[in-house]
C-alpha positions in Angstrom: -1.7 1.7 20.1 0.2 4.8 19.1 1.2 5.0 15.3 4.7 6.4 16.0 8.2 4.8 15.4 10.3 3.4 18.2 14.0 4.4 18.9 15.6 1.0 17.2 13.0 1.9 14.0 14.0 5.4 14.2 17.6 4.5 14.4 16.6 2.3 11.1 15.1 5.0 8.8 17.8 7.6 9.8 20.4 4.6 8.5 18.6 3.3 5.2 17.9 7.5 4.7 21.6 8.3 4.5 22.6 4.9 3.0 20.4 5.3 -0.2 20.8 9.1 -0.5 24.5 8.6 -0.9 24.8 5.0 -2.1 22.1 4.7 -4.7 20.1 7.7 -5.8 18.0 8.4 -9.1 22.1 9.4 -10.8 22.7 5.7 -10.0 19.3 4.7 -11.5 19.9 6.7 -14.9 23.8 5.3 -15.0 22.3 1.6 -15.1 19.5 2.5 -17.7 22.0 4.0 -19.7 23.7 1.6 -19.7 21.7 -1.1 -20.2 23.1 -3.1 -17.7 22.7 -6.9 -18.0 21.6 -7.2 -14.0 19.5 -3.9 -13.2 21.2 -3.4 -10.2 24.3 -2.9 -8.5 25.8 -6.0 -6.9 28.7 -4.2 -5.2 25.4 -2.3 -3.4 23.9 -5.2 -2.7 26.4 -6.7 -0.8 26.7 -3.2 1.3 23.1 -3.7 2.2 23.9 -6.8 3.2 26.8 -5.2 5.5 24.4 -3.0 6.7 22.0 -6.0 7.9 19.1 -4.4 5.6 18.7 -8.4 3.6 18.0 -10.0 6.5 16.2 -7.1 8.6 13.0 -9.4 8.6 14.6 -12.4 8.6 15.0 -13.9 12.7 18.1 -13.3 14.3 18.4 -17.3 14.3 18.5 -17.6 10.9 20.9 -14.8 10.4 18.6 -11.5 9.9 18.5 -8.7 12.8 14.8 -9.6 13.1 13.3 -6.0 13.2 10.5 -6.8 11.5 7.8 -5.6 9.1 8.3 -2.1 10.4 12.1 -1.8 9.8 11.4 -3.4 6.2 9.1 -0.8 5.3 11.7 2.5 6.7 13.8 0.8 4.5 11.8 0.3 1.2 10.7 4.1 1.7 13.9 5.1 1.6 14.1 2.8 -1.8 11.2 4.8 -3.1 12.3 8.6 -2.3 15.8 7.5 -4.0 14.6 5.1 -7.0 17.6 2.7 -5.5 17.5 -0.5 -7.4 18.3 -3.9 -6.0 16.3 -7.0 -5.1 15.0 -6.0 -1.8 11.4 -6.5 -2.3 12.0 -9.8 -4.1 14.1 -11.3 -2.2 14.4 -10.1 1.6 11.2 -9.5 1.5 8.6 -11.5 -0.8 10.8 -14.5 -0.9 12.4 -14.1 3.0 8.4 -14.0 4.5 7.1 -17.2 2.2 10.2 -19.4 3.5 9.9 -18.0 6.8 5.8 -18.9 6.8 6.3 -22.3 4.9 9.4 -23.6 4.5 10.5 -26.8 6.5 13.5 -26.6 9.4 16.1 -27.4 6.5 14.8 -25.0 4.0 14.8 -22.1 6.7 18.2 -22.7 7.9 19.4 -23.6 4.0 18.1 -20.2 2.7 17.3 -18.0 4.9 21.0 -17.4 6.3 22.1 -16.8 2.7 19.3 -14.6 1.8 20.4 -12.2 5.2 23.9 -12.3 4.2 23.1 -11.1 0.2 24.8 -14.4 -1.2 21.5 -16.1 -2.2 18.7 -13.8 -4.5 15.0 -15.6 -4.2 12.5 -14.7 -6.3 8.5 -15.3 -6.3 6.5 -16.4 -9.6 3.1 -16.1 -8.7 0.9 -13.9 -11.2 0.1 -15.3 -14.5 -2.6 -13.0 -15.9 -2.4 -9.0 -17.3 -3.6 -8.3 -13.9 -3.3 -9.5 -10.3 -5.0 -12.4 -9.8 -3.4 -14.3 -7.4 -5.4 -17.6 -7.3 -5.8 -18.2 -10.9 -2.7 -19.9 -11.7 -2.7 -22.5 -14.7 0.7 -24.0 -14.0 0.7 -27.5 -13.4 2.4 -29.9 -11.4 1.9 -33.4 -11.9 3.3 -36.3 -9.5 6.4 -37.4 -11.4 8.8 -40.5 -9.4 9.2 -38.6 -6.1 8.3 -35.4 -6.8 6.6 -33.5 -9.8 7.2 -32.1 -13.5 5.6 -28.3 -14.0 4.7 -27.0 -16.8 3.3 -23.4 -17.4 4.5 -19.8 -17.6 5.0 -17.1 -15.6 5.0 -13.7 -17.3 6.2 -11.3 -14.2 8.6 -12.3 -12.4 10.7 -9.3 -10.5 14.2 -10.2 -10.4 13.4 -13.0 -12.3 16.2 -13.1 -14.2 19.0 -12.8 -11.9 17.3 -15.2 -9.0 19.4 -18.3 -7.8 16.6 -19.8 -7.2 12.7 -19.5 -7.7 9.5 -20.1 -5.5 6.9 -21.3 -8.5 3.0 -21.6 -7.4 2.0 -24.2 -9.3 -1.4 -26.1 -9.0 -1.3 -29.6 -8.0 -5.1 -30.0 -7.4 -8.4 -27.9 -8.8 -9.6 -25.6 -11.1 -7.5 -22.6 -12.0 -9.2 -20.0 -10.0 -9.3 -22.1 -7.0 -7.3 -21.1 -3.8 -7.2 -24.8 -2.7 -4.9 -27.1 -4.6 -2.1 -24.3 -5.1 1.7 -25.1 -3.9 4.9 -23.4 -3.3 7.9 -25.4 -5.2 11.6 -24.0 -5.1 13.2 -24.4 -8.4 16.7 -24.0 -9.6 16.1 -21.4 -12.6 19.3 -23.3 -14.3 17.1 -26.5 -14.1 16.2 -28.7 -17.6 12.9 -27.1 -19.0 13.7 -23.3 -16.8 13.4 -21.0 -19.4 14.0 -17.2 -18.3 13.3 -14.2 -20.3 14.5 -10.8 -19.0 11.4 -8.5 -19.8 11.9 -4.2 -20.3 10.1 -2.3 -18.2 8.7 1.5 -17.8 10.3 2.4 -14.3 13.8 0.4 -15.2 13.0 -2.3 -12.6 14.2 -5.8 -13.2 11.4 -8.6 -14.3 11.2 -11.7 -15.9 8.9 -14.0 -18.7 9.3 -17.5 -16.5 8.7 -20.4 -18.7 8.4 -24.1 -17.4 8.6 -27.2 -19.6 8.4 -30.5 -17.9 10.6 -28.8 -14.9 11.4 -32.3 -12.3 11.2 -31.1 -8.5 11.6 -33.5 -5.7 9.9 -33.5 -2.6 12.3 -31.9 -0.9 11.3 -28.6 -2.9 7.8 -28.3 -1.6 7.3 -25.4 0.4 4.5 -26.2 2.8 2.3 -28.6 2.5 1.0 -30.1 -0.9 -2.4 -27.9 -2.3 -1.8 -25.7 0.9 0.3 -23.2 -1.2 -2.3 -19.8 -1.1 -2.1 -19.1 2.5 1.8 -19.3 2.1 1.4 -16.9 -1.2 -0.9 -14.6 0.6 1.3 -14.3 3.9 4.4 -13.0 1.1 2.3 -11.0 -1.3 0.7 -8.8 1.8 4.4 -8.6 3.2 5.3 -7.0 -0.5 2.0 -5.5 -0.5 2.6 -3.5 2.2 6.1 -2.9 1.2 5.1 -1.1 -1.8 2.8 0.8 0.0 5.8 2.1 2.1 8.2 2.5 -1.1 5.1 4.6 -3.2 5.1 6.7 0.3 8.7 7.3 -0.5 8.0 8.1 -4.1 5.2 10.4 -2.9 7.4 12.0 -0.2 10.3 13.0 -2.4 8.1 13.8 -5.1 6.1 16.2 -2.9 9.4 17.9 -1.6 11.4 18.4 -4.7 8.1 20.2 -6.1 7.9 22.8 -3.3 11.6 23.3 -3.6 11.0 24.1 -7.3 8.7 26.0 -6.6 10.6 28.4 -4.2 13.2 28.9 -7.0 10.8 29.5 -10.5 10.0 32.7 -11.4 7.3 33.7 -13.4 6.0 37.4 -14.3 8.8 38.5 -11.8 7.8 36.3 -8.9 8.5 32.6 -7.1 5.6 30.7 -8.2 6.0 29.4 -4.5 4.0 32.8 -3.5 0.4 31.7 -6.1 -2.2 31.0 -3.6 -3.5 28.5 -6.2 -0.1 26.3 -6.2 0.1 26.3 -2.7 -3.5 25.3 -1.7 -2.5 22.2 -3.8 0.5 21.5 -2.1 -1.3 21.8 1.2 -3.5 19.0 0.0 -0.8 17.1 -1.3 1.0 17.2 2.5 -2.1 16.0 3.8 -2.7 13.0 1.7 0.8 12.1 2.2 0.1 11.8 5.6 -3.2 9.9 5.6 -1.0 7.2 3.4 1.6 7.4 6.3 -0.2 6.3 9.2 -2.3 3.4 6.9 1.2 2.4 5.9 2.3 1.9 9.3 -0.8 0.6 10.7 -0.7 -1.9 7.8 3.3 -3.3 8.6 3.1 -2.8 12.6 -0.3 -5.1 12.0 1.8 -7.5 10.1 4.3 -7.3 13.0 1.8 -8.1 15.8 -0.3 -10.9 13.9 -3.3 -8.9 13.8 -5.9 -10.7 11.9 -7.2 -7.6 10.7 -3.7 -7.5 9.4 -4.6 -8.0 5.9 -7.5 -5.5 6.0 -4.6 -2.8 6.8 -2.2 -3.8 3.9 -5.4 -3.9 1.9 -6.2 0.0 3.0 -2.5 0.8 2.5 -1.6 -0.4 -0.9 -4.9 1.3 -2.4 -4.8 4.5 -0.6 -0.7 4.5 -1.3 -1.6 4.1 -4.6 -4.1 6.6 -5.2 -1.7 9.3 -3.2 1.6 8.2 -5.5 -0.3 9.1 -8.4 -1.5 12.3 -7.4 1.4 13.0 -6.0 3.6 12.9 -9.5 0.7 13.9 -11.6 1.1 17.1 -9.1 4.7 17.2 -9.4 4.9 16.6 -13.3 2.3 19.7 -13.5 3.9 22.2 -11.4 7.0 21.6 -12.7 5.2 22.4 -16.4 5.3 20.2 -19.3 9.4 20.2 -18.7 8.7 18.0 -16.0 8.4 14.8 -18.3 12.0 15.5 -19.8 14.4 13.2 -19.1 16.5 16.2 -18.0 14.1 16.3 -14.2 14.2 13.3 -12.1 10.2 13.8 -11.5 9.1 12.1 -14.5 11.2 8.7 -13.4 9.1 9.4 -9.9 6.3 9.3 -12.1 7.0 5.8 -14.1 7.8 4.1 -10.9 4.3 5.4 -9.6 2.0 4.1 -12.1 4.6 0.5 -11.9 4.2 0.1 -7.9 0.8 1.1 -7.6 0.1 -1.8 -10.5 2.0 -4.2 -8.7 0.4 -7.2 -6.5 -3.0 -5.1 -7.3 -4.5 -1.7 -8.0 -6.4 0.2 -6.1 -9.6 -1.5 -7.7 -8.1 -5.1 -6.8 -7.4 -3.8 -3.0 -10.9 -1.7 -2.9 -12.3 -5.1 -3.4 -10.6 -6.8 -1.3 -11.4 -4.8 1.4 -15.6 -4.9 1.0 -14.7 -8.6 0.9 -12.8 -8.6 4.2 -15.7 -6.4 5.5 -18.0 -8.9 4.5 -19.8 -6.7 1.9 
């Protein structure tokens, strides 16, 4: 199969492009940090990329999305990255969209998902619990209680956490707490007794949250998939944000990469555009290429999602670590062309570079995802 976008997907990153370029670039970023706005994101833009059909563009047609798939989610979060746009795409349409889609019963599909297309309803996930990914080592409990179950844990990273409607808590019903077996999906109300929600500050300006639970009563009715069947659910959504991320730190790299060379057309140094040093642009000939190599991983990785490849998670896998290790030197690049002024808050680079080191941290490292592939690989 060739790795090359179709007319509808090219129709879709020419659209998210434009959108984010003129709706919410890195000046809309530094007017809500400045701020200190109490949601982290624009909900007037929200609603527009509602309009635009970008919250439900994974989410079926019958449930109220334009069904475009993994593909069309990643053009978009791309055009995320090269802008810094916040909202709560990757939480919500994304993340949160692919684990109700995946597990959720014939109600909850047709409760939430229509909501989440239209931008009315904000989902979030609370997985992780530890300083680093680890995504089946959750000590959250859930204990039968009447009809349902109390939990009772914390979850320290939540994004969008605290501006969700409503929350999809892994808790562990059965098993140790490293064990993939025993985990399950509950959605909670984050205005439930015992919800506690802390909004937490972090480096890139992106929304996250400190979710506590204290004796939290769920029903039934809130289970997302079956009971101690949970990780496969979790795993399905994390790769779908995996891979995500993998698109938006292609972005990152991308703009970072091109508003580099265009500095370096216009800087003069000892009479002459530092554009014209062999040096400089032997390592922006390298940077191009790298760029590229994360490209066609990244797609491989989301049309694989897509098409149900079972090597699908290999792909994301090989996607969010080479992303990652191509975002980084792709700002560290930037950052050092552009001199030591290229970490004032004056240049947008060095907000490239926060976001870098945030997203490539995010659902694992390259370390976690070089694992993860020899384990795949049987190794």
């Amino acid at each position: 199969m060739a790795l090359v976008l179709t007319d509808e997907q090219r129709m879709v990153k020419e659209s998210a492009e434009g959108f984010f370029a003129e709706n919410a670039p890195v000046s809309q970023l530094r007017k809500l940090r400045d701020a200190a706005d109490a949601d982290g994101f624009d909900r007037g833009l929200w609603a527009k990329m509602a309009e635009m059909g970008f919250a439900g563009v994974a989410i079926p047609e019958q449930f109220g999305g334009a069904g475009l798939g993994m593909v069309a989610a990643g053009l978009i979060q791309e055009a995320i990255g090269r802008n810094l746009s916040l909202s709560p795409f990757l939480s919500s349409a994304v993340l949160s969209a692919t684990a109700i889609g995946k597990g959720g019963s014939a109600d909850q599909k047709a409760s939430l998902l229509p909501k989440i297309a239209a931008g009315e309803l904000i989902v979030a996930l609370a997985a992780d619990e530890k300083a680093r990914h680890q995504p089946a080592s959750i000590a959250t409990r859930a204990e039968a209680s009447g009809n349902g179950f109390r939990l009772t844990g914390a979850k320290p990273f939540v994004l969008d956490g605290h501006v969700a409607d409503r929350l999809i808590v892994a808790a562990r019903t059965s098993g140790a707490d490293d064990e993939k077996a025993g985990i399950t999906l509950f959605l909670v109300d984050p205005k439930a007794s015992g919800v506690g929600v802390k909004r937490r500050s972090m480096v890139d300006s992106r929304n996250a949250a400190e979710l506590t639970l204290d004796g939290v009563q769920v029903d039934g009715a809130d289970v997302l998939g079956e009971i101690g069947g949970g990780f496969a659910i979790l795993e399905a959504a994390l790769d779908a944000g995996r891979a995500c991320l993998a698109a938006e730190m292609l972005g990152v790299s991308a703009q970072s990469f091109d508003t580099t060379v265009d500095y370096l057309k216009q800087r003069e140094q000892f009479g002459v555009k530092i554009g014209t040093f062999q040096s400089l642009q032997h390592r922006a000939a390298h940077l191009f290429c790298e760029i590229e190599l994360a490209r066609s991983v990244t797609l491989k990785a989301l049309t694989a999602l897509d098409e149900g490849d079972e090597r699908a998670a290999l792909f994301v896998a090989l996607a969010k670590a080479k992303a990652g290790d191509v975002v980084k030197l792709a700002t560290n690049e930037a950052v050092q062309m552009h001199g030591g002024i290229g970490m004032t808050d004056e240049f947008d680079i060095g907000f490239y570079m926060k976001r870098a080191r945030a997203a490539a941290e995010t659902f694992g490292d390259n370390a976690f995802h070089g694992d993860r592939v020899a384990q795949l690989l049987n190794y």
